[in-house]
VEXDREN-2710 file (C-alpha; in Angstrom, 1 decimal):
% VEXDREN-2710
k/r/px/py/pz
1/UNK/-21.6/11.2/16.8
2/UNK/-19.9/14.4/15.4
3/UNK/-22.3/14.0/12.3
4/UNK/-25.1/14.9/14.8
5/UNK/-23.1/17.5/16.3
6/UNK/-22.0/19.4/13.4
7/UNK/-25.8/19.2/12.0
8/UNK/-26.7/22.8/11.4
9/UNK/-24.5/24.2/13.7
10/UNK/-21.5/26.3/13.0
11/UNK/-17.9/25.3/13.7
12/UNK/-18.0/27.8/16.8
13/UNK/-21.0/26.3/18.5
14/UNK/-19.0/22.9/17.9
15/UNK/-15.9/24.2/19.0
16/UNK/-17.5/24.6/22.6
17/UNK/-19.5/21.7/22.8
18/UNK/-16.4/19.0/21.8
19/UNK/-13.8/22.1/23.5
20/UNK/-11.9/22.1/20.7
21/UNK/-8.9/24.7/20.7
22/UNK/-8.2/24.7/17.1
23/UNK/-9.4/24.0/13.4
24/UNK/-7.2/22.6/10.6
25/UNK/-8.8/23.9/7.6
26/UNK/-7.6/22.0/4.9
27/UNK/-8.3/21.6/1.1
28/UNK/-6.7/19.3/-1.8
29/UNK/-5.5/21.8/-4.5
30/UNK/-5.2/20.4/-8.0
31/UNK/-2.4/17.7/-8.2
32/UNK/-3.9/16.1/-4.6
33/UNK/-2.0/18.1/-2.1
34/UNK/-3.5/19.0/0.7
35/UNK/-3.1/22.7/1.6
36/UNK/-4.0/23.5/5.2
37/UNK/-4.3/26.6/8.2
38/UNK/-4.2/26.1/11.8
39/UNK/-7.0/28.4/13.1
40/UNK/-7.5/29.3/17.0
41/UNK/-11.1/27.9/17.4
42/UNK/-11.8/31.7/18.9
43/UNK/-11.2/33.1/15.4
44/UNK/-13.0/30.3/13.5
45/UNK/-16.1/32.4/13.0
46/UNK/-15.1/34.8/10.4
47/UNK/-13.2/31.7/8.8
48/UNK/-16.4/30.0/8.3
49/UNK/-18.2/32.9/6.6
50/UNK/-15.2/34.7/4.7
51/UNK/-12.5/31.5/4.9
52/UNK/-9.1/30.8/5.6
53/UNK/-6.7/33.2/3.1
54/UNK/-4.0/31.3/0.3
55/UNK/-1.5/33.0/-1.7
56/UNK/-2.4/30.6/-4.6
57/UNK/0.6/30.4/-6.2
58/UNK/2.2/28.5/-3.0
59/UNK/-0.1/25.9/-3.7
60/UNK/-0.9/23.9/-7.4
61/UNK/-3.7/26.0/-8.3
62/UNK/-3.0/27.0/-11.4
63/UNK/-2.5/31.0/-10.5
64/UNK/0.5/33.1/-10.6
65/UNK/2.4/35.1/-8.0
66/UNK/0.3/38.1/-9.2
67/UNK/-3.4/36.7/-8.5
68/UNK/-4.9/37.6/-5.1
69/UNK/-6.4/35.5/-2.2
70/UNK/-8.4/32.1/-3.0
71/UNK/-10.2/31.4/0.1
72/UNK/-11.0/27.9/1.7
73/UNK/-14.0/28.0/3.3
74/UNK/-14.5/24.9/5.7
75/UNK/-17.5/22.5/5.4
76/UNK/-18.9/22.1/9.2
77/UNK/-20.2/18.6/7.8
78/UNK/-16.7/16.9/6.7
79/UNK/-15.4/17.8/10.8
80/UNK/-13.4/15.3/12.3
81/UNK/-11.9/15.6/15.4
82/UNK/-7.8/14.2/15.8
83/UNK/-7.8/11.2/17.5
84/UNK/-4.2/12.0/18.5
85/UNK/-4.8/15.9/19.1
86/UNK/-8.6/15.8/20.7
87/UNK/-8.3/19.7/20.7
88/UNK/-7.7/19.7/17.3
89/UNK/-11.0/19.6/14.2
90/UNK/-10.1/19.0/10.9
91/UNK/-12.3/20.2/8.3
92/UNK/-12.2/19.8/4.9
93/UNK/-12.5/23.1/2.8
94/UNK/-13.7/24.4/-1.2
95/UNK/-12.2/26.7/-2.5
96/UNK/-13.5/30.1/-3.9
97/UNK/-11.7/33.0/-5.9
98/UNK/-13.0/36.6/-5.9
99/UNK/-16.6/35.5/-4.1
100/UNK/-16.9/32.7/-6.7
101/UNK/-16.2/28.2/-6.7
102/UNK/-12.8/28.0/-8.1
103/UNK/-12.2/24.4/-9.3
104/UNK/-10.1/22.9/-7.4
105/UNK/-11.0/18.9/-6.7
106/UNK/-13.6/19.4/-4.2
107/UNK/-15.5/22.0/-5.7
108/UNK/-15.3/20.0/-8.9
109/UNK/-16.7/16.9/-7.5
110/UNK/-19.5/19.0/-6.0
111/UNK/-20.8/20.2/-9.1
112/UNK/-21.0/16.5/-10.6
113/UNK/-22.7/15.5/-7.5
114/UNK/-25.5/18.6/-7.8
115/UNK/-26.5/17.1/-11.1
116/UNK/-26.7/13.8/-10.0
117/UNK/-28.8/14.8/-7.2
118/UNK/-31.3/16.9/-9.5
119/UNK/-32.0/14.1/-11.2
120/UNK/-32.7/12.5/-7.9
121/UNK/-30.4/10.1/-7.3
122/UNK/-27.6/10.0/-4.4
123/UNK/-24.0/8.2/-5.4
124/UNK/-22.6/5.7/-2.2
125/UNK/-18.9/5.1/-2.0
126/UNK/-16.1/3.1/-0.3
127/UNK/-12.6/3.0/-0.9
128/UNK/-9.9/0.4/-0.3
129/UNK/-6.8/2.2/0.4
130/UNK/-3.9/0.3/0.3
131/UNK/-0.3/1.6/1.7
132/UNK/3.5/0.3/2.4
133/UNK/4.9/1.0/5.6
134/UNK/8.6/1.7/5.2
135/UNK/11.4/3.1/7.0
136/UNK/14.3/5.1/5.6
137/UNK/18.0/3.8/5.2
138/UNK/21.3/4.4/4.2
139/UNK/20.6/2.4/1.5
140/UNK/17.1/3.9/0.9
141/UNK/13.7/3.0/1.8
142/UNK/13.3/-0.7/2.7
143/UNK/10.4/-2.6/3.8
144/UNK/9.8/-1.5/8.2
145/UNK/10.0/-5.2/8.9
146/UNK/12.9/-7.0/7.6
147/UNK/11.5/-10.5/8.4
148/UNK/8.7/-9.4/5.7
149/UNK/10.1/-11.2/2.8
150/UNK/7.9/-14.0/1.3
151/UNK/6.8/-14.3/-2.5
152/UNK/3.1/-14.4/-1.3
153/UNK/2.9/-12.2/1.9
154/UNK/-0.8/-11.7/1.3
155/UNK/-3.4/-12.0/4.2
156/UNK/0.2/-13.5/6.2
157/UNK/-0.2/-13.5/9.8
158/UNK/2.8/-13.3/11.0
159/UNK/3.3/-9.9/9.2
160/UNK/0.2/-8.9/10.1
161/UNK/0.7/-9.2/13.7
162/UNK/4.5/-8.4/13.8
163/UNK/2.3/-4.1/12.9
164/UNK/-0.7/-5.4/15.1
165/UNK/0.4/-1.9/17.3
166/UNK/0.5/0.2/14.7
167/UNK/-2.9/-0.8/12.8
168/UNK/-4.7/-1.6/15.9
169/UNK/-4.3/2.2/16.3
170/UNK/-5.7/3.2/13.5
171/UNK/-8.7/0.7/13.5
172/UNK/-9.7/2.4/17.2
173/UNK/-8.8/6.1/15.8
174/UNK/-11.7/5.1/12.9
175/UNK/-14.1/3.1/15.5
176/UNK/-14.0/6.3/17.4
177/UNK/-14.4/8.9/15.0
178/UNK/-17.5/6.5/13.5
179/UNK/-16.2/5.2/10.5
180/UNK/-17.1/1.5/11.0
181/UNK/-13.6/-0.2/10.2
182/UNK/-14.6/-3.8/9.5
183/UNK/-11.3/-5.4/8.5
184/UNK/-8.0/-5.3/8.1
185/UNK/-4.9/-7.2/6.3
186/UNK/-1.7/-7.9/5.0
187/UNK/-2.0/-7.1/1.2
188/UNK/0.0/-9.0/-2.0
189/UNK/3.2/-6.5/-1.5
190/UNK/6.0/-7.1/1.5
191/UNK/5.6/-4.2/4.1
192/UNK/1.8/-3.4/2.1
193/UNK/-1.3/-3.4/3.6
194/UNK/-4.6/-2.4/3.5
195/UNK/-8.1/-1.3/6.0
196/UNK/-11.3/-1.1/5.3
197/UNK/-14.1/1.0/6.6
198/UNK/-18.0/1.2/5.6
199/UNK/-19.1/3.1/2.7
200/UNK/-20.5/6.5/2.6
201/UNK/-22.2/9.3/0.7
202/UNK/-19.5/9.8/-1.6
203/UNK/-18.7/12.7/-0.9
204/UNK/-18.0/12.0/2.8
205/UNK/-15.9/9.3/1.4
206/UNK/-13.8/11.9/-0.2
207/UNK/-13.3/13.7/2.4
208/UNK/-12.4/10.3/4.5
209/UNK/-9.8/9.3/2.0
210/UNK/-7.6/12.8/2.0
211/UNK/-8.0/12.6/5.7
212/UNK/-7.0/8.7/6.1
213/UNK/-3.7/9.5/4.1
214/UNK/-3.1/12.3/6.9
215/UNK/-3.4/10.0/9.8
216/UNK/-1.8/7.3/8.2
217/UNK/1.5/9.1/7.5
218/UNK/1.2/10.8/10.9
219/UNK/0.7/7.8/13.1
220/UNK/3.8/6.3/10.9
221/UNK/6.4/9.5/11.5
222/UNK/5.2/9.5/15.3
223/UNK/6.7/5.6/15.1
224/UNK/9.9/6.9/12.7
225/UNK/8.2/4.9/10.0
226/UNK/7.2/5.9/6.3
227/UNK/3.5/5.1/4.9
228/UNK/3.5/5.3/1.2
229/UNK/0.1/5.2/-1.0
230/UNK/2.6/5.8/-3.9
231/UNK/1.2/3.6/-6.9
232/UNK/4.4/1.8/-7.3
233/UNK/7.0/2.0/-5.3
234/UNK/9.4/-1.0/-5.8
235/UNK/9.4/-2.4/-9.3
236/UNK/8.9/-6.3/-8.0
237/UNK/6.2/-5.5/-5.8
238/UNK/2.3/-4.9/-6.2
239/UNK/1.1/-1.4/-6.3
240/UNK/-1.0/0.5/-4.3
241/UNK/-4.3/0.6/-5.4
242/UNK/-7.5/2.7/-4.0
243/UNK/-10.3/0.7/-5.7
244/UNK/-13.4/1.8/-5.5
245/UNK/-17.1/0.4/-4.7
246/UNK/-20.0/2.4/-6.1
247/UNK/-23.7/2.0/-6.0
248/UNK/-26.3/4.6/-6.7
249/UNK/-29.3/5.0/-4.8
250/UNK/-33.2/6.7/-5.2
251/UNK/-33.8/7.4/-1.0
252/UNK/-33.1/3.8/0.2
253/UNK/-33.3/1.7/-2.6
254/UNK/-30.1/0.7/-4.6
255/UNK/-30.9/1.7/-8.4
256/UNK/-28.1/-1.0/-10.0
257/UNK/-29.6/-4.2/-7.6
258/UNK/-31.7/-6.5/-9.5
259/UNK/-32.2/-9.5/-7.8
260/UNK/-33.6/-11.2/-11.4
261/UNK/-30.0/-10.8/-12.9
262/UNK/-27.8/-12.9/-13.3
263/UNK/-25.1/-10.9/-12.0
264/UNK/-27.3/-8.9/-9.7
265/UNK/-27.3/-5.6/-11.4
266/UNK/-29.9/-3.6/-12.8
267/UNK/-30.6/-2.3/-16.2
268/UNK/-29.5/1.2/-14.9
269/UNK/-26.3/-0.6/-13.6
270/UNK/-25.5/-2.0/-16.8
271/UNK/-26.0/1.4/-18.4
272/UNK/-24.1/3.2/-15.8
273/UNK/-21.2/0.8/-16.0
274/UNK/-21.1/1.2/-19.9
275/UNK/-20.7/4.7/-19.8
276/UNK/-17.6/4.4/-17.4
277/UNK/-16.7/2.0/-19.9
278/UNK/-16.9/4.2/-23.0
279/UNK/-14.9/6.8/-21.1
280/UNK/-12.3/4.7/-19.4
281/UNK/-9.4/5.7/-21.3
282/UNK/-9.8/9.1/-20.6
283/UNK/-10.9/8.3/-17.2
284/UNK/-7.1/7.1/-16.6
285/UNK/-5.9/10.3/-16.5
286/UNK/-7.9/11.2/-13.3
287/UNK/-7.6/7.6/-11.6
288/UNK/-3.2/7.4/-12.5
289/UNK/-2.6/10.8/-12.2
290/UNK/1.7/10.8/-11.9
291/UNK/4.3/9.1/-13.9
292/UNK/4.4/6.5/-11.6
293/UNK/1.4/4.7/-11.4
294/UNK/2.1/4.0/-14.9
295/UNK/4.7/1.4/-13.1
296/UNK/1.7/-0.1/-11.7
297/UNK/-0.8/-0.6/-14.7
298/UNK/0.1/-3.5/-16.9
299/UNK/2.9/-3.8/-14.9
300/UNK/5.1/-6.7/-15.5
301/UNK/4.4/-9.8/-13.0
302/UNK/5.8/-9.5/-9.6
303/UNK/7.2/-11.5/-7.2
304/UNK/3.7/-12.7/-6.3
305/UNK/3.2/-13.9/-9.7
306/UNK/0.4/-11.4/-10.3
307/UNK/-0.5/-7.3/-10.8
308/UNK/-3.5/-6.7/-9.9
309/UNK/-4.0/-4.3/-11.9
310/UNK/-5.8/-3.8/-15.0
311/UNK/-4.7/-3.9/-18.6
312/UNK/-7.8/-3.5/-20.5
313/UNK/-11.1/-1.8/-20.3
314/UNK/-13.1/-4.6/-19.3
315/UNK/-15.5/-6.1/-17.4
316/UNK/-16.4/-9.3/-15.4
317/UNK/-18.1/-10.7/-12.6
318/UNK/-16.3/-11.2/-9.3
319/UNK/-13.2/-11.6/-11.3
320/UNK/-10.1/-9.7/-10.0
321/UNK/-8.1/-9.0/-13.6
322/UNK/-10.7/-6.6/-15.1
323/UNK/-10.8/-2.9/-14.8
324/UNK/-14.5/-3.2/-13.4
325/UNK/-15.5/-6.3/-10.8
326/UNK/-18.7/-7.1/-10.0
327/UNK/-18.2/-8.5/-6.6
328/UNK/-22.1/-9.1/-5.3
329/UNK/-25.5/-7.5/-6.5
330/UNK/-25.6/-4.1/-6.4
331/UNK/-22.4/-2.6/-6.7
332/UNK/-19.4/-2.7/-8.7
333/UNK/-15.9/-2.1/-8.0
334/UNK/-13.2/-0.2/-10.1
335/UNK/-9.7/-1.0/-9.6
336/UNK/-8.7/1.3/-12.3
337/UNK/-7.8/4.1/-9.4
338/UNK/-4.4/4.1/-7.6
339/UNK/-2.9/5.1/-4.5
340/UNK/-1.8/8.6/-5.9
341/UNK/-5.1/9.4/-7.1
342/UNK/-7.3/12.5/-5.5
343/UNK/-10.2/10.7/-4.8
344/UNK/-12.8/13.6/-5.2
345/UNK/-11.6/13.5/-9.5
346/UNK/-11.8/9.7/-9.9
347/UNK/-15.5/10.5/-7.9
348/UNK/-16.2/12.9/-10.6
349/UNK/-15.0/11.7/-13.6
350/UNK/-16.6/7.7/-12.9
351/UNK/-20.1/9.5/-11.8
352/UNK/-20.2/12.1/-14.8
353/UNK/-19.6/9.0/-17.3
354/UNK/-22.0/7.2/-15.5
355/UNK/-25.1/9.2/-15.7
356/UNK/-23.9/9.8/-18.9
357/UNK/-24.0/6.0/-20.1
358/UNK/-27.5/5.8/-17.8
359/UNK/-29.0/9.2/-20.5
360/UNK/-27.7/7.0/-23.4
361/UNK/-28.5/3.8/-22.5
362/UNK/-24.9/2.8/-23.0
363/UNK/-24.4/-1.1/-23.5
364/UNK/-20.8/-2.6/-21.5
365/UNK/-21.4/-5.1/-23.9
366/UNK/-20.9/-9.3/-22.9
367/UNK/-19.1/-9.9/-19.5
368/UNK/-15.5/-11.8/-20.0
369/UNK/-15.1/-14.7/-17.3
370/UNK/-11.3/-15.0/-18.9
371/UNK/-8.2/-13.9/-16.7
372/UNK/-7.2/-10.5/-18.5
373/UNK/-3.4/-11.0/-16.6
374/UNK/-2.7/-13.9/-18.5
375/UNK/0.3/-12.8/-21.4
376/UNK/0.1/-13.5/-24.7
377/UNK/-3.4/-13.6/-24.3
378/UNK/-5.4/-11.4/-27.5
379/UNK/-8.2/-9.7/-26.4
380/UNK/-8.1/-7.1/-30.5
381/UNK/-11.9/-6.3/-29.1
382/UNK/-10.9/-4.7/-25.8
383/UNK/-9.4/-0.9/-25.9
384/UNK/-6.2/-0.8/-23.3
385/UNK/-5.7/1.0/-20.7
386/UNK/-3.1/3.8/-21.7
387/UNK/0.5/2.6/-20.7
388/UNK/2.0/6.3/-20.1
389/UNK/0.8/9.7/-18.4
390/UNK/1.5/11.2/-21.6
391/UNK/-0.8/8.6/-23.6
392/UNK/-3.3/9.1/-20.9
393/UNK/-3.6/12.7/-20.9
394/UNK/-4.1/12.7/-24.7
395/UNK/-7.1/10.5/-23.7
396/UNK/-8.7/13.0/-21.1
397/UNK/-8.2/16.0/-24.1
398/UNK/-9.9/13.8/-26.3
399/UNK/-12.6/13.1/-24.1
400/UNK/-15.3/15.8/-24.6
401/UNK/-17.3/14.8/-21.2
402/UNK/-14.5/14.7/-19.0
403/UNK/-13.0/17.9/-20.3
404/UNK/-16.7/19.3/-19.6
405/UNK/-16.4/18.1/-15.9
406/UNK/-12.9/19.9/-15.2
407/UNK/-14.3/23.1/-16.3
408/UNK/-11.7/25.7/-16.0
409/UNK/-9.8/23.5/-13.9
410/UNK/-8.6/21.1/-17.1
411/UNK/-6.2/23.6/-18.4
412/UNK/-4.4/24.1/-15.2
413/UNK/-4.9/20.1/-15.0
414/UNK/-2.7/19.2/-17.8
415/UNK/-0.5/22.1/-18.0
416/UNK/0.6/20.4/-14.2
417/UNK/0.4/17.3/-15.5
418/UNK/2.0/17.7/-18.8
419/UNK/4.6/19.9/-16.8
420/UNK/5.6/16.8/-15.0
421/UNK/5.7/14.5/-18.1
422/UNK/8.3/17.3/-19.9
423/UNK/10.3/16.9/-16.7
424/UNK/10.7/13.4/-16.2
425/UNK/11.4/12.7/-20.6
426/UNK/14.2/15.4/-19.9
427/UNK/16.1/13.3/-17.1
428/UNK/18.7/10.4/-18.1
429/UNK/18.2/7.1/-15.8
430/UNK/20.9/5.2/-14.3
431/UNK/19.0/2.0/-16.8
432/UNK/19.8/4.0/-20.2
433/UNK/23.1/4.7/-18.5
434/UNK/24.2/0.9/-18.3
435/UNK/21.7/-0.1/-21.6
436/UNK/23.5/2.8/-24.0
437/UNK/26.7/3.7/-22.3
438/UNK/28.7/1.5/-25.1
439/UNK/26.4/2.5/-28.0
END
């Protein structure tokens, strides 16, 4: 419905017809926060053609104290009215500097997507975002429901149910804004779960993602809850993941189906899916972006007896241990991307290696059927997944094409990055503490 509305029509003409009062223009600066204005819907006309005003260096942009304005200038398209604050649009924003894109995620992604389009083809997303739901103590943060305590609490009903207010919310906040939720569950961590809604342009996905998080952890603090997409927040538990389903598509036919295959993907696929391959340990950089989800990848097993993450850069059919999953004809899924990750990079650094495997005609070589969590297992043919920021962002310099795809925005990338790598090896853990104390 507010697709239709929005359609070339500006935010003021929208404003009237759905009476909104105000705009939240919002944009995702370069470590994934998102930065945001409260505008009077009366004013929102000059924001839409000159933009909402940042002092950059408030935000991780990559700019000192001493550099001027960037402005966010809202995308009528991405609008979605607050479920919980009807008078309220949000509006997802790119970011310019002096008159001119400045690369912030958004604007990055964009870019990718303006190639991919030139050459004619459109890239379709949906994301599984998975989160914990948590409350604070005076011992810390503990699972929100203390009866939540099984080994295998996945697709539980009892769990499910004990939230049913809380998710039932959100599934009717997403039927109404015309997202098409189509399931929900319990997921393999205590207090983790996940819902699902219907793909999308990707870029409209991207924008759905930063906003999910948003309503997510608002709907949670309205309840005195906690919702977490952190990768990994308790070391016995599963991550968070935010794997990702991709197909590409020529006007309404799906480019990697092939209904001759055995796997039901096209030549194109294959090529596709070998150049994510090629660039996957680079890639890891954009999909685990924090110290953290580095607890998550090759994770040791947990109390579920499984990850569910990946370890190698591999590939399968609809087999749940490999980086890439090809679950039905068509598409595949990458489970390489985590709960921390700003969806609009992992976008842009899967489709740029894509299309660039697809010019190439890159090969993802034999399928494995074998389960990739298994230890002790050998795979000497597979390359790993990197097991540390630090090892990872070696990976992204080294990678010519994804450095390409950052722009000007991979130097502010891994200075941030590296900048939080420095500050973590500089603290002393309460575990080297107790190891070293009597050394």
């Amino acid at each position: 419905m507010v697709a239709t509305l929005t359609a070339n029509k500006s935010l003021s003409q929208i404003a009237e017809e759905l009476n909104l009062k105000f705009f939240l223009v919002s944009y995702t600066d370069v470590l994934g926060g998102t930065r945001a204005k409260l505008v009077p819907a009366a004013k929102i006309a000059s924001v839409e053609e000159s933009g909402a005003f940042f002092a950059p260096f408030a935000s991780n942009l990559g700019l000192g104290p001493d550099a001027g304005e960037v402005a966010a200038i809202p995308d009528p398209s991405s609008l979605i009215v607050l479920p919980w604050q009807p008078s309220v649009g949000w509006v997802a924003s790119d970011v310019y500097l002096d008159g001119k894109p400045f690369p912030a995620p958004r604007v990055i992604f964009k870019q990718v997507l303006e190639k991919c389009h030139n050459l004619g083809y459109e890239l379709k997303t949906g994301v599984e975002a998975e989160f914990f739901l948590l409350k604070n103590t005076d011992r810390g943060y503990q699972i929100a429901d203390g009866r939540d305590t099984a080994e295998r609490p996945c697709y539980d009903q009892m769990n499910l149910m004990r939230q049913f207010d809380f998710l039932a919310t959100i599934i009717e906040y997403l039927e109404q804004l015309g997202w098409e939720p189509y399931q929900c569950d319990h997921e393999d961590g205590n207090g983790q779960f996940e819902i699902n809604w219907k793909y999308s342009d990707a870029l409209t996905t991207g924008d759905r993602h930063v906003f999910f998080k948003y309503m997510v952890k608002t709907l949670a603090e309205q309840r005195g809850l906690t919702a977490t997409f952190m990768p990994k927040p308790f070391s016995n538990l599963t991550g968070n993941g935010a794997h990702l389903h991709l197909s590409l598509w020529q006007d309404e036919t799906n480019v990697f189906g092939d209904a001759d295959d055995e796997m039901g993907l096209s030549q194109l696929g294959y090529e596709f899916l070998g150049g994510v391959l090629e660039h996957g340990r680079g890639l890891t950089a954009l999909c685990n972006p924090t110290i953290n989800s580095y607890r998550r990848i090759g994770a040791t097993t947990t109390a579920s007896g499984s990850t569910w993450s990946p370890r190698y850069i591999s590939y399968g059919g609809n087999n749940r241990s490999h980086m890439i999953r090809i679950p039905e004809a068509g598409r595949f899924e990458c489970r390489l991307i985590d709960g921390a990750a700003t969806v609009y990079l992992a976008q842009a650094g899967i489709l740029a290696a894509g299309l660039a495997g697809m010019e190439n005609h890159a090969s993802p070589g034999e399928r494995l059927d074998e389960n990739m969590f298994v230890r002790g297992s050998e795979f000497p043919n597979l390359k790993t997944i990197p097991n540390s920021l630090y090892e990872a962002l070696q990976c992204l310099q080294a990678d010519e094409l994804l450095m390409s795809v950052l722009g000007e925005g991979a130097k502010t990338y891994l200075d941030l990055r590296y900048k939080e790598w420095n500050s973590y090896s500089s603290q002393v853990t309460p575990w080297e503490l107790k190891q070293y104390i009597d050394s």
